[in-house]
C-alpha positions in Angstrom: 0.0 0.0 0.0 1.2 3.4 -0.9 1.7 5.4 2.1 0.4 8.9 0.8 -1.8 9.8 -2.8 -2.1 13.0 -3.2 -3.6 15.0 -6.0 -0.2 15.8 -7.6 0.7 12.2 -7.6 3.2 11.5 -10.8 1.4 8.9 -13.0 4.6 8.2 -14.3 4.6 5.7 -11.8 1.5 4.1 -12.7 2.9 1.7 -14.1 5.1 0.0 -11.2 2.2 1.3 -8.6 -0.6 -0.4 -9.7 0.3 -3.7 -10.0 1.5 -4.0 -7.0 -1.4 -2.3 -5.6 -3.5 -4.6 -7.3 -0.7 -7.5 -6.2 -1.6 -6.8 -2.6 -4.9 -5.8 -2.6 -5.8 -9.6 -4.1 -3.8 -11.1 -1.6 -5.9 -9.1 1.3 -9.2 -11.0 -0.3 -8.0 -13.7 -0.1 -6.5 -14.0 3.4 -9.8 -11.8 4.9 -12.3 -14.9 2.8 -16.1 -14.5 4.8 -14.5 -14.0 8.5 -12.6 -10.8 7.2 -11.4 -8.4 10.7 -11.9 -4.8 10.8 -8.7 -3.9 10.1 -8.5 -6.6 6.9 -12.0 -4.5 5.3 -10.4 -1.2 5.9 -6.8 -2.4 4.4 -9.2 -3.6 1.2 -11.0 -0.2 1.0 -7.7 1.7 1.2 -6.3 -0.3 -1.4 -9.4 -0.1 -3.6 -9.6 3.7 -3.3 -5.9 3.9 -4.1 -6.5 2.1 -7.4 -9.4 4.1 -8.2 -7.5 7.4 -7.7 -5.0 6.2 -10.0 -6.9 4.8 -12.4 -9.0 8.1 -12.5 -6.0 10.7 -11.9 -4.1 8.8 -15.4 -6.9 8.0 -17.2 -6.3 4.7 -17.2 -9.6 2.5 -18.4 -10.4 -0.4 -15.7 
């Protein structure tokens, strides 16, 4: 997970960023399965959202 996205985030870096992202936030689903914690479903939001901002901020299609 990306420590700070911030609206002048370089999408230069899309690239390298969002697989990973995308890397970790797969294997958060599948370690949380139906008995996911509190702190698993918030790690999956943040993850999600972070994707989203990226894909939004680069215009890059999902």
């Amino acid at each position: 997970m990306l420590d700070q996205l911030e609206s002048n985030y370089d999408c230069s870096n899309a690239g390298d960023d969002l697989p990973k992202l995308m890397r970790e936030l797969d294997m958060w689903k599948a370690k949380a399965g139906d008995d996911a914690s509190k702190e698993c479903i918030e790690t999956i939001n943040r993850l999600e959202n972070q994707i989203a901002f990226i894909r939004n901020k680069c215009a890059i299609p999902h």
